[in-house]
C-alpha positions in Angstrom: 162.9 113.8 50.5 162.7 110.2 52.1 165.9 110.5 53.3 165.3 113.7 54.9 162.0 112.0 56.1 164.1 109.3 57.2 166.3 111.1 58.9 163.7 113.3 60.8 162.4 110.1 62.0 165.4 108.8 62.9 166.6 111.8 64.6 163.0 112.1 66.3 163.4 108.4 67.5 166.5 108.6 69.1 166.4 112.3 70.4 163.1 112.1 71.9 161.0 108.8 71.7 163.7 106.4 72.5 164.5 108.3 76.1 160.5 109.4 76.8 160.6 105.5 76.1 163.1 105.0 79.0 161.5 107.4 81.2 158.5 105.8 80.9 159.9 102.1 81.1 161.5 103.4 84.2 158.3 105.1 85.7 156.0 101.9 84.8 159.1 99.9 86.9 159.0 102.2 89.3 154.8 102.1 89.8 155.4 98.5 89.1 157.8 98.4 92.1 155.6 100.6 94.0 151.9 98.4 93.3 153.8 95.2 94.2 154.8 97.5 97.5 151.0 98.8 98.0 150.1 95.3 97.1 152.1 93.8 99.8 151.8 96.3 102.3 147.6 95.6 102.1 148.4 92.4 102.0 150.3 92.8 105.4 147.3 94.6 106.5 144.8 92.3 106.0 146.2 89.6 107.3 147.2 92.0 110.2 144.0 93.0 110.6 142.5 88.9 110.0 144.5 87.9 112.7 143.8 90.4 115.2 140.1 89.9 114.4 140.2 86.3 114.5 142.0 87.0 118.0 139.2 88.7 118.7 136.8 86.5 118.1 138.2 83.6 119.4 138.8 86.1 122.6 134.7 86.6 122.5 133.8 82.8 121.8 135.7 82.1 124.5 133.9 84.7 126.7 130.5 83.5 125.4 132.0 79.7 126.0 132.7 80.7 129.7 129.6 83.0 130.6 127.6 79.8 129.3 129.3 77.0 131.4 128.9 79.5 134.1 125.2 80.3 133.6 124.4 77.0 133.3 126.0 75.5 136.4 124.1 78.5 137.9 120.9 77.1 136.6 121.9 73.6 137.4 122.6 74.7 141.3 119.3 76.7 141.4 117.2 73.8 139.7 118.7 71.6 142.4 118.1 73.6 145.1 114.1 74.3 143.7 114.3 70.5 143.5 115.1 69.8 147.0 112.9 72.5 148.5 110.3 71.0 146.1 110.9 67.7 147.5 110.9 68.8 151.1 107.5 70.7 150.7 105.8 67.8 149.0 107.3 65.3 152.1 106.0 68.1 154.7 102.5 68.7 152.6 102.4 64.7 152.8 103.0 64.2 156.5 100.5 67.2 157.1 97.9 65.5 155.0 99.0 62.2 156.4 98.9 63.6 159.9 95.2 65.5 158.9 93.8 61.6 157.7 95.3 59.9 160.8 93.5 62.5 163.2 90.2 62.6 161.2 90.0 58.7 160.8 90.6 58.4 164.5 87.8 60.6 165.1 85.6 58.4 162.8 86.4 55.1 164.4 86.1 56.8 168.1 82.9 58.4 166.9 81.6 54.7 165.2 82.9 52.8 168.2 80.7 55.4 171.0 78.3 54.6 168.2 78.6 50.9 167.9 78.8 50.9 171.9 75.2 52.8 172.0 73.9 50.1 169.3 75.6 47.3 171.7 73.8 49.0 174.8 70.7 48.8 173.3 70.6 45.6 171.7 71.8 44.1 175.3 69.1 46.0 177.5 65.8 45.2 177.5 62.8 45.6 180.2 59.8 43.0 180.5 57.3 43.6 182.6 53.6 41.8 182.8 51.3 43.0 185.3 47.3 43.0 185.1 44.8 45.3 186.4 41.3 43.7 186.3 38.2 46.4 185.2 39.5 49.1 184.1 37.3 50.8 182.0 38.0 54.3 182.6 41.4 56.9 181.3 43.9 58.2 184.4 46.2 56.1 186.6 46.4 52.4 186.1 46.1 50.4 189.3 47.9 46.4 189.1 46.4 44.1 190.8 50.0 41.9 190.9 53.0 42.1 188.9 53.8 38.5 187.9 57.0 39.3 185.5 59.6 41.7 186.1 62.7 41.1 183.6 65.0 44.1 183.8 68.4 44.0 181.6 70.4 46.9 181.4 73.3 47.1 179.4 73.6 43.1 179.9 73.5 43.6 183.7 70.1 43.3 185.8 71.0 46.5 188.0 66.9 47.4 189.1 63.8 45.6 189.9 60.7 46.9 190.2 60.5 49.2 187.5 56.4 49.5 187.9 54.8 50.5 191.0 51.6 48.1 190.9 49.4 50.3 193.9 50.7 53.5 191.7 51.0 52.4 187.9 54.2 54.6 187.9 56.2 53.0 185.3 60.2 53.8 186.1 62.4 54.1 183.3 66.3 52.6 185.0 68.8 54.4 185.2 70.8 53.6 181.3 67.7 52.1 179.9 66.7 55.1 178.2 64.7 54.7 174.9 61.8 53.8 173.0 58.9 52.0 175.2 55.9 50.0 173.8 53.3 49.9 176.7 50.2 48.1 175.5 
């Protein structure tokens, strides 16, 4: 019985295990063959599909690279020209103010100097005069018996005399002597 064993096995082994054995040798060299295939054809792929995306981002960095420059020499031109309109409005808005100041301190020294000259007028005019009326005792017009000083200084100059009328007592204020009189 062994050797009938042995012989089935034997039999069995070469009829039937040893060529399923091939056939499957052959099919695991053939899915061999065919995974290295698959394997190198994604490998293709990928690196196929790497390079066209790095392409492609190298494409859009560049874009992005150039829209930038661009933008910002845009920016650059505009803040230069906002600068030299800036500049030319602040010169104008200067000159204006400077012109404004000018006019309004010329007005203030015209207006000090007809001021000073009104001071200077009055300092240099004066008008003296003595005259005496003996017994008087009574209000209304004064009457002078003699007018024995008659200083008269107007504006420097000594333009009038006789600026009281002694038969009258009119008193005559001369022409520029305008102002405050003290009669006692």
């Amino acid at each position: 019985m062994m050797k009938e064993n042995i012989e089935d096995i034997s039999r069995f082994l070469k009829l039937e295990l040893v060529p399923d054995v091939k056939i499957n040798n052959g099919h695991i060299e053939d899915n061999f063959n065919l995974t290295i295939k698959t394997a190198n054809n994604i490998m293709d792929y990928v690196e196929r599909s790497m390079t066209e995306t790095a392409d492609k981002v190298q494409k859009t960095f560049e874009t992005m690279a150039s829209n930038i420059t661009q933008n910002l020499e845009e920016i650059m031109q505009k803040s230069s020209s906002n600068l030299n309109a800036l500049q030319k409005l602040t010169i104008d808005n200067e000159v204006a103010i400077a012109n404004d100041f000018t006019t309004k301190l010329n007005n203030l020294v015209a207006k000090i100097d007809t001021r000073m000259k009104q001071h200077e007028d009055f300092i240099t005019t004066s008008v003296a005069v003595c005259a005496e009326a003996f017994s008087h005792m009574s209000r209304g017009t004064v009457r002078y018996a003699s007018v024995f000083m008659d200083s008269v200084l107007i504006k420097g100059a000594s333009p009038v005399s006789e600026v009281l009328d002694p038969k009258s007592g009119d008193f005559v204020v001369p022409p520029g002597g305008d102002g405050i009189y003290h009669i006692s």
